[in-house]
C-alpha positions as CSV (number, residue, x, y, z in Angstrom):
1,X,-4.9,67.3,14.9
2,X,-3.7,67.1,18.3
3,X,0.4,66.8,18.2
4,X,3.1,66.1,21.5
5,X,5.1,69.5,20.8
6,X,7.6,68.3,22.8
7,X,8.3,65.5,21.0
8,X,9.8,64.6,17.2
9,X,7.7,63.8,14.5
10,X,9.6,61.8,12.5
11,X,9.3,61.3,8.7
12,X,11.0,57.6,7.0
13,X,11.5,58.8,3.6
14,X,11.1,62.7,4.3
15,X,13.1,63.6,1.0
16,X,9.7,62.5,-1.1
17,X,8.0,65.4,-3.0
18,X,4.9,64.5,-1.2
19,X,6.4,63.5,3.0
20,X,8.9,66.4,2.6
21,X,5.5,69.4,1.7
22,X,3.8,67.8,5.2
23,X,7.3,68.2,7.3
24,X,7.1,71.9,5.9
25,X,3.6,72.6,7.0
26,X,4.4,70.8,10.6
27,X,7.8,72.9,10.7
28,X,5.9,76.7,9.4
29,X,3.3,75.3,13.0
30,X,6.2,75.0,15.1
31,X,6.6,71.1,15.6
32,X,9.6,69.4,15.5
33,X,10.6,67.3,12.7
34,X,12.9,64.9,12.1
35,X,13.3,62.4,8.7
36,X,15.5,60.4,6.9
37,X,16.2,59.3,3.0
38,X,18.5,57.4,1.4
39,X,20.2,60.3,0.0
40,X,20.7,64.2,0.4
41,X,18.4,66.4,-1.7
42,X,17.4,69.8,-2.2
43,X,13.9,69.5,-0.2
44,X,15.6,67.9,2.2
45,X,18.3,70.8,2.7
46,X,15.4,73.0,2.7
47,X,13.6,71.1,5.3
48,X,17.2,71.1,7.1
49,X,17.1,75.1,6.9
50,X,13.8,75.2,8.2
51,X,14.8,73.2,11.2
52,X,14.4,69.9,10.6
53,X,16.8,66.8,12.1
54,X,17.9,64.5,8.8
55,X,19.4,61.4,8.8
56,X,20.6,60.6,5.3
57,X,20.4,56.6,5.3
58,X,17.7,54.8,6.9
59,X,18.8,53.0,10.3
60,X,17.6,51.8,13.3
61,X,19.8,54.1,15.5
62,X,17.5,57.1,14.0
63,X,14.8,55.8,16.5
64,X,15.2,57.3,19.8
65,X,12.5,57.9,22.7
66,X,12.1,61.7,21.7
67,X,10.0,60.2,18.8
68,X,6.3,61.1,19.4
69,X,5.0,60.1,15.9
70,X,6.2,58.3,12.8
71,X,5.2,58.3,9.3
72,X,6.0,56.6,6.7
73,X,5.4,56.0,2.9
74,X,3.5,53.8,0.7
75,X,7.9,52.8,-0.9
76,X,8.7,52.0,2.5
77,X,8.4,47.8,3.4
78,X,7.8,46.0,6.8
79,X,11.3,44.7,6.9
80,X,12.4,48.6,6.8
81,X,15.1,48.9,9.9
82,X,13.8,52.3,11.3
83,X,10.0,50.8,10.7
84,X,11.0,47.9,12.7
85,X,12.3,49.8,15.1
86,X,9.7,51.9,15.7
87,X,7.3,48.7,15.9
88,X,9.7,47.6,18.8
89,X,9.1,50.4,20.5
90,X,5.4,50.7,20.0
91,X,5.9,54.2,18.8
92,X,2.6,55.6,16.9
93,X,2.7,55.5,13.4
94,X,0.7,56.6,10.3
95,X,1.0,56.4,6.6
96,X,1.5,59.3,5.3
97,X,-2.0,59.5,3.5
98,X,-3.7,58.8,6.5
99,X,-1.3,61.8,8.5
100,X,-2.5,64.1,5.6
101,X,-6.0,62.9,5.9
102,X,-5.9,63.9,9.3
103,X,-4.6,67.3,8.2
104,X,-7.2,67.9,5.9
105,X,-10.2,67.6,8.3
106,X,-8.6,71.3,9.4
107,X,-9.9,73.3,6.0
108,X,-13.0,73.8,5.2
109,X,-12.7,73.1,1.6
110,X,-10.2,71.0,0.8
111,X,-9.4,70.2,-3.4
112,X,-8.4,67.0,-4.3
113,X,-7.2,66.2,-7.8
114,X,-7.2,62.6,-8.9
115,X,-6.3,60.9,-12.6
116,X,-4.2,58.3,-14.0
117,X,-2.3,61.9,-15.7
118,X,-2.5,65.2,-15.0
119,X,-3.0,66.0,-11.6
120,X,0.4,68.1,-10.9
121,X,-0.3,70.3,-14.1
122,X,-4.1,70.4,-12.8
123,X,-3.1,71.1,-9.4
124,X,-0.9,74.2,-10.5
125,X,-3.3,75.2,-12.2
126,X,-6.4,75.5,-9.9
127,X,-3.3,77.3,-7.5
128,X,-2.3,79.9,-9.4
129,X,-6.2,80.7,-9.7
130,X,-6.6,80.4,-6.4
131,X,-3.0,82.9,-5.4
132,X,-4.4,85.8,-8.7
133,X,-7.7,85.8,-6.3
134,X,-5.8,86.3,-2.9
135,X,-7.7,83.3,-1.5
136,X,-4.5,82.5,0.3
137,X,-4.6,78.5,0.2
138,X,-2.5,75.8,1.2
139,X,-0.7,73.8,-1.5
140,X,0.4,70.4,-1.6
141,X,1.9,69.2,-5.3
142,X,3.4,67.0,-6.5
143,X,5.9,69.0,-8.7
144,X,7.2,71.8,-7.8
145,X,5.6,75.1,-9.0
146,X,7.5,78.2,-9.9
147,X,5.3,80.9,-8.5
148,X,5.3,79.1,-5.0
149,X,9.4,78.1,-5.7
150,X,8.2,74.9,-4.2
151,X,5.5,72.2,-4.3
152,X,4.4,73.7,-1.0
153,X,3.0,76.6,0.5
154,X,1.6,77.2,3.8
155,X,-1.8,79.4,3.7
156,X,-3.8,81.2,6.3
157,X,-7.4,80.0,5.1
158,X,-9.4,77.4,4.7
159,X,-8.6,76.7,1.7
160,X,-6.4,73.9,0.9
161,X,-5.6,72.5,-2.5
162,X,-4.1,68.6,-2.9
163,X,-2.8,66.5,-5.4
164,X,-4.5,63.0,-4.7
165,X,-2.7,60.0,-6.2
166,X,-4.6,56.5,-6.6
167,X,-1.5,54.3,-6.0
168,X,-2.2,51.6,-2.7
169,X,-5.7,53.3,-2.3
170,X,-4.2,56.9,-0.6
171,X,-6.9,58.8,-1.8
172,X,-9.2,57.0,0.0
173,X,-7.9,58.5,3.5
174,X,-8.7,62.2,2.4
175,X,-11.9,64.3,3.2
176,X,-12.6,66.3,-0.2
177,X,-15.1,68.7,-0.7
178,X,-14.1,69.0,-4.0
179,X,-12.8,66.2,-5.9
180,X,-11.6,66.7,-9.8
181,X,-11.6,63.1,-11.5
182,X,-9.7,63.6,-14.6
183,X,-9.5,60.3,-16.4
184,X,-9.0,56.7,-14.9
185,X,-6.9,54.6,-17.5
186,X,-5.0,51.2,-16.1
187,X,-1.8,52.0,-14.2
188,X,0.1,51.0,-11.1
189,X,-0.2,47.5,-11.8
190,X,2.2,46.5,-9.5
191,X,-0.9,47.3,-6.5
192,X,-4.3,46.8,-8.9
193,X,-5.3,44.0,-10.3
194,X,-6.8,45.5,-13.1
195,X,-8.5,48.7,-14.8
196,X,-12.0,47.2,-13.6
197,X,-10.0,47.2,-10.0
198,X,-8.5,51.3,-10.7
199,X,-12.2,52.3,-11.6
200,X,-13.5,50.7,-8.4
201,X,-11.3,53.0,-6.5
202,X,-11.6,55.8,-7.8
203,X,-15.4,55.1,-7.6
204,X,-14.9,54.9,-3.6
205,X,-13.3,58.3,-4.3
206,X,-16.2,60.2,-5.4
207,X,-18.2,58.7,-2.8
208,X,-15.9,60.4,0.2
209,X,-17.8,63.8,-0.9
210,X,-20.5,65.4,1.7
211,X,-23.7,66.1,-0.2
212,X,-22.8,69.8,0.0
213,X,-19.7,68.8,-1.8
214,X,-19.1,68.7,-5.9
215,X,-17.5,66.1,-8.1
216,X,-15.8,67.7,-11.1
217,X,-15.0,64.8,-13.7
218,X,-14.0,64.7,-17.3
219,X,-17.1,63.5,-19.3
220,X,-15.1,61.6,-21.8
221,X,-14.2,59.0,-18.9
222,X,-16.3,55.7,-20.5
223,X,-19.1,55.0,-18.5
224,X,-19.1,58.2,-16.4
225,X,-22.6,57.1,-14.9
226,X,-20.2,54.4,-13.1
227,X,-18.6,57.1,-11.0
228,X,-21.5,59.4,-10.0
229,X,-25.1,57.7,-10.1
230,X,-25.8,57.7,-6.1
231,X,-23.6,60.4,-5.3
232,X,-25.5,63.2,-3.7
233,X,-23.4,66.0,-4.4
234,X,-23.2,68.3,-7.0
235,X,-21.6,66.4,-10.4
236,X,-19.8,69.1,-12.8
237,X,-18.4,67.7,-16.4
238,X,-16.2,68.7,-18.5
239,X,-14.8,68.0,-21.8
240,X,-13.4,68.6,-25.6
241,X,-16.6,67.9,-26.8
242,X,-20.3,68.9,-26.6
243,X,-23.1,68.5,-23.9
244,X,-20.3,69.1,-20.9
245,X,-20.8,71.8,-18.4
246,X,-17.4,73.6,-18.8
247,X,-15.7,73.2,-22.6
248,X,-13.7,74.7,-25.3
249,X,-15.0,76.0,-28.6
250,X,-12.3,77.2,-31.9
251,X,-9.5,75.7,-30.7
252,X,-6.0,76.7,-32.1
253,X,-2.1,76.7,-31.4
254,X,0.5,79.0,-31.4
255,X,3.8,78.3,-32.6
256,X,5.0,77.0,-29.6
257,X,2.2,74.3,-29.2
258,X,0.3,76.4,-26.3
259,X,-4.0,76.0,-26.6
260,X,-6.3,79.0,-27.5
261,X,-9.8,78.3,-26.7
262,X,-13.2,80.2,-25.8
263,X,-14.4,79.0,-22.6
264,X,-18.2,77.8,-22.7
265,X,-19.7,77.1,-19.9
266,X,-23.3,75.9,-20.0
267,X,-23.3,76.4,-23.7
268,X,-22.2,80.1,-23.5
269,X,-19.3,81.5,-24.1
270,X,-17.6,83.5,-21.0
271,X,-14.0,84.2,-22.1
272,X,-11.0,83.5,-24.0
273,X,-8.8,81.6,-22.6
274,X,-4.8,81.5,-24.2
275,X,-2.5,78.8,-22.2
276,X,1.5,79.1,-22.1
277,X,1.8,75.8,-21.8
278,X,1.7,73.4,-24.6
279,X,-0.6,70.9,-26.2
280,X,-4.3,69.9,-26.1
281,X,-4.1,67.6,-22.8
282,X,-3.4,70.7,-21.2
283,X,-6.8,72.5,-22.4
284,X,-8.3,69.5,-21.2
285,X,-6.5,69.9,-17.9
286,X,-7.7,73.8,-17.7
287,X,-11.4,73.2,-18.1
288,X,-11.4,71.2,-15.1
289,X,-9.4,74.0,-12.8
290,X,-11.8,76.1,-14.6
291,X,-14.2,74.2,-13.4
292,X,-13.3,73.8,-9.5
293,X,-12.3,78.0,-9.5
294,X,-16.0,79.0,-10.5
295,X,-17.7,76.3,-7.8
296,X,-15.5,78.5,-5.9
297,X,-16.7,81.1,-6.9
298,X,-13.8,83.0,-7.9
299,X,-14.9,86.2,-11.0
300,X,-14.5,84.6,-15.1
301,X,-11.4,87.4,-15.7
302,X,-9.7,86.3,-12.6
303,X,-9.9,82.6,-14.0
304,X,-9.0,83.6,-17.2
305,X,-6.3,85.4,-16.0
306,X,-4.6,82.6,-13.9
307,X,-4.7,80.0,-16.7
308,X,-2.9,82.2,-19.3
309,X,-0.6,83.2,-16.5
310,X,0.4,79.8,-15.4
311,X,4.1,78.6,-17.0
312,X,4.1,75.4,-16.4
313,X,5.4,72.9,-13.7
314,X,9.4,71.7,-14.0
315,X,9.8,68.4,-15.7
316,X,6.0,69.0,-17.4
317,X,7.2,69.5,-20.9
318,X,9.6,71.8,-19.1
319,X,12.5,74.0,-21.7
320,X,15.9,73.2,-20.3
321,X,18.1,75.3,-22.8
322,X,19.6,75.1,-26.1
323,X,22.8,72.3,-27.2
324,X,24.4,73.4,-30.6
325,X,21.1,74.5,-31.8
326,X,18.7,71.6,-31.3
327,X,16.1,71.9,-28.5
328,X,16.2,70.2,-25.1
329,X,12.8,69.6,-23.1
330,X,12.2,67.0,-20.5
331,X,8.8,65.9,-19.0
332,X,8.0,63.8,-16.6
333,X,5.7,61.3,-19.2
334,X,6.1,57.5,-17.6
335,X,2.6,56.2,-19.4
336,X,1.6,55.4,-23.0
337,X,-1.5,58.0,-22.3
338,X,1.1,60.4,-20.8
339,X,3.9,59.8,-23.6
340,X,1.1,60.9,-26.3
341,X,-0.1,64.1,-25.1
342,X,3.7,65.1,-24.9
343,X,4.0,63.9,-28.1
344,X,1.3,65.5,-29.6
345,X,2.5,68.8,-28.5
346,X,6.2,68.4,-29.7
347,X,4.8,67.4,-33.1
348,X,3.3,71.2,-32.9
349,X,6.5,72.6,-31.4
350,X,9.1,73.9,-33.9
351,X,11.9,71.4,-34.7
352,X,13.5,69.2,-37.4
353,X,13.5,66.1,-36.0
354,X,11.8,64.9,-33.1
355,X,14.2,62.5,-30.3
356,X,12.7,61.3,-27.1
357,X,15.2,59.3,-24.6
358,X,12.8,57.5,-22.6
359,X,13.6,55.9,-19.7
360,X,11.3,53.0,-18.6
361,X,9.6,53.6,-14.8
362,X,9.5,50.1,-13.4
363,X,8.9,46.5,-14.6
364,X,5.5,45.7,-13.7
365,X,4.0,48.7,-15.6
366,X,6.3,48.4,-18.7
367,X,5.8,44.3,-19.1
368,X,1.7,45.2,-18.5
369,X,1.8,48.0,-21.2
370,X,4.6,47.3,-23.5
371,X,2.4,47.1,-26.6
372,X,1.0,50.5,-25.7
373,X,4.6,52.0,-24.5
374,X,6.1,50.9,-28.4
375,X,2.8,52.6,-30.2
376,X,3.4,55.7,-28.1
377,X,6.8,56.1,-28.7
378,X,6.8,55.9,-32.1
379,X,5.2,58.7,-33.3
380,X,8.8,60.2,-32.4
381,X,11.4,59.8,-35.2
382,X,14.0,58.6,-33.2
383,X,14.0,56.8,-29.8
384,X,16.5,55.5,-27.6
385,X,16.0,53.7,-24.3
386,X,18.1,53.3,-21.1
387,X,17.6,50.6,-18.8
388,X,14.6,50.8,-16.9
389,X,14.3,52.9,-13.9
390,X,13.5,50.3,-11.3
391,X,12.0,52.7,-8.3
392,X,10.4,50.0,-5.6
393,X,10.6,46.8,-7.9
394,X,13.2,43.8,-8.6
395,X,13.0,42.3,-11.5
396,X,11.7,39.3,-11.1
397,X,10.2,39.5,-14.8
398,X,12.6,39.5,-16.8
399,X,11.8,42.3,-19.1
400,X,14.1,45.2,-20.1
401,X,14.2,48.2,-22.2
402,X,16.0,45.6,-25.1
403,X,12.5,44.1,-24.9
404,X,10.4,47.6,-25.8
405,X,13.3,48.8,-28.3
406,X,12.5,45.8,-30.4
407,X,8.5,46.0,-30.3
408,X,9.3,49.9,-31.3
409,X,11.6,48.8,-34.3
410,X,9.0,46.5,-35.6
411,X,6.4,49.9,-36.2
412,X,9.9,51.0,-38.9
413,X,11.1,53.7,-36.0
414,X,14.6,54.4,-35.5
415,X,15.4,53.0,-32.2
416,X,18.6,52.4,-29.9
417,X,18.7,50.3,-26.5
418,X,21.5,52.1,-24.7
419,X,21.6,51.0,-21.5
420,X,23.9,53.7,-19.7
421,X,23.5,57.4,-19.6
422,X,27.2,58.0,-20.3
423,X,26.5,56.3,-23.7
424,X,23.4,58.0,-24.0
425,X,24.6,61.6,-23.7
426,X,28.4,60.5,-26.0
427,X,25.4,59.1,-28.8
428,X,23.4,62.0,-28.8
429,X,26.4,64.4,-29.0
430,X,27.7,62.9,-31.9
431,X,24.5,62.7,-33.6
432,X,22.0,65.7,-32.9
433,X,21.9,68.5,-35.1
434,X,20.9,72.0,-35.5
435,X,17.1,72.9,-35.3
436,X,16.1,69.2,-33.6
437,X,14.2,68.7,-30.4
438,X,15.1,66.1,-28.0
439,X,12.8,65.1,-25.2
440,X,13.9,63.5,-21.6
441,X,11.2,61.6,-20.7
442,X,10.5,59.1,-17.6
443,X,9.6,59.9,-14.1
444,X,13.4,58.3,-13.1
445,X,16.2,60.5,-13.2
446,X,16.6,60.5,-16.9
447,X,16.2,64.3,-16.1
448,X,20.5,64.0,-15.3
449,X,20.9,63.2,-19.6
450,X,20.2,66.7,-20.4
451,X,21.1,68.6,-17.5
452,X,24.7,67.2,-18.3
453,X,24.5,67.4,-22.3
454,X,23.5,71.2,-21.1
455,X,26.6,71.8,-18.4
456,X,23.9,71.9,-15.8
């Protein structure tokens, strides 16, 4: 990818998880970078360290001729000042999935992880395979990942491993030649029109692959034979069941909700595998970086090695500390399928009695899936709701949390609408108890309840 060194390249919205891991890689080359975001953050402090320009606010006036290149997010909108500006100007601009398209086509085997759920966990995963067998790849993630202290790290090979999210088609810019399809379940609403819409894309997906490529996809997806009859590349399954490639046989849990499994792969048994992070989605979600690691080529022990090392990702069902005695996890759960694999695992985890503070992540998905969201959520034993986290949305629908706490109440579980955190945090400090667990859950920033119940 041929860059002006001489001149910015400037990122609208650099303070995202995903723009803020591509100003890294262009900063570790010896570009310059300049962004902006709405507010300060750690990445973009980091990305401040490392040399970058930041504007915090987003402004016309951060537009000036030593601008080379712009790119800009999916969140940002035409009548965005510095995107208008840059229109004006006829500056060059890419979104950033087609910028990081463009990157990819310098690896030689690039890893894409796709699904409705999973991909950072899956992601981290397949990395910390990838770092136990010194294949020295390049990591983009979506969370950040404790062995890396980032969601980014720059490699020397040609390797290079990607979360790839579905949301506005981005996906479809990349150049796998590995793709991992995990499960395609209705979401982002808001851009599809429908689940018969999501499984379209993600069908263009697994068509992107060279024939010398491989597709590895969950078997339990319905109608698999949608996604890979004409594809000419090599289709691994995998699965909880029988008749996959890769799967797991004598499944337990330990105290703590973490997955024991043999691996099988071809109907043999190659290894025991023990996870330290909790609940069966995740075995799920280990098979397929199973999977990818031994089209790679990487040894059985090495693979076994990395899943039972990996720790987890922070907020994925993520231990923040202790508060008179009760538990306090948050994860980052914002879909009914999401919400009960985490719920699954904290009925395993050791506690009296199980809350979850969910915070609602936009309208469009929770008026589309409210029947599903109250089902999910009341497998807990007590719920309480904040107001919904509105991320790109208005609401124009005129749903609120109020809305889901009364669908949740009619299944006979306890459940509180509480709009505000403050009241969140004063209800739960007058009313949890030794030996509960309480769960954060949302992909807002209902991550601030426990951090400030825990004098974080």
């Amino acid at each position: 990818m041929v860059l002006d060194s001489e001149k910015y390249i400037h990122f609208i919205g650099i303070g995202g998880i995903s723009m803020s891991s591509l100003a890294n890689i262009l900063l570790t080359r010896g570009y310059k970078v300049s962004g902006s975001d709405s507010k300060e953050s750690a990445l973009t402090k980091e990305l401040e360290e490392l040399g970058a320009k930041i504007h915090i606010g987003q402004s016309a006036d951060n537009i000036s001729d030593e601008i080379g290149l712009v790119v800009y997010t999916a969140a940002i909108s035409d009548d965005n000042p510095e995107l208008m500006a840059v229109r004006e100007a006829n500056i060059p601009e890419l979104t950033r999935a087609d910028f990081l398209g463009r990157l990819m086509r310098e690896y030689d085997n690039v890893i894409c992880i796709s699904g409705t759920h999973g991909k950072t966990t899956t992601t981290s995963l397949i990395s910390q395979i990838f770092l136990d067998a010194e294949k020295d790849p390049t990591i983009l993630c979506g969370g950040i990942i404790p062995v890396i202290g980032g969601n980014t790290r720059i490699g020397h090979s040609g390797h290079m491993i990607a979360e790839a999210c579905e949301y506005t088609n981005s996906f479809l810019s990349f150049f796998p030649r590995i793709a991992v399809i995990l499960n395609v379940q209705a979401d982002h609403l808001d851009f599809f029109k429908d689940i018969d819409d999501i499984r379209a894309s993600f069908k263009k997906f697994a068509s992107l692959l060279p024939d010398d490529g491989a597709l590895v996809i969950n078997g339990e997806i319905d109608n698999i034979s949608y996604f890979t009859d004409g594809l000419n590349c090599k289709v691994v399954t995998y699965g909880m069941g029988e008749g996959f490639d890769f799967t797991a046989e004598n499944i337990t849990f330990d105290a703590f909700a973490c997955g024991g499994y043999d691996l099988v792969k071809n109907g043999q048994v190659i290894g025991h595998v023990q996870l330290s992070i909790p609940g069966e989605h995740n075995v799920s979600n280990s098979l397929a970086a199973a999977a990818v690691a031994d089209l790679c080529g990487i040894d059985t022990e090495t693979i076994l090695n990395g899943l039972g090392r990996f720790s987890g990702v922070e907020r994925r069902f993520e231990f923040k500390g202790i508060l008179g005695g009760a538990t306090v996890i948050d994860d980052y759960a914002h879909h009914p399928d999401e919400i009960n694999a985490t719920l699954s695992a904290a009925i395993k985890y050791p506690h009296k009695k199980l809350w979850v503070v969910f915070q609602p992540h936009t309208y469009t998905r929770t008026i589309a899936l409210m029947d599903e969201f109250a089902s999910a959520l009341s497998r807990a034993d007590t719920v309480i709701l904040p107001d919904i986290y509105a991320a790109r949305e208005k609401n124009i629908y005129g749903v609120s949390s109020g809305d889901l706490q009364k669908k949740i109440a009619e299944l006979g579980t306890e459940s509180y609408y509480i709009p505000e955190f403050d009241d969140v945090e004063n209800f739960l400090l007058e009313n949890i108890t030794e030996g509960d667990l309480l769960i954060t859950m949302g992909a807002g920033n209902v991550v601030e309840i426990g951090d400030y119940l825990l004098g974080k």
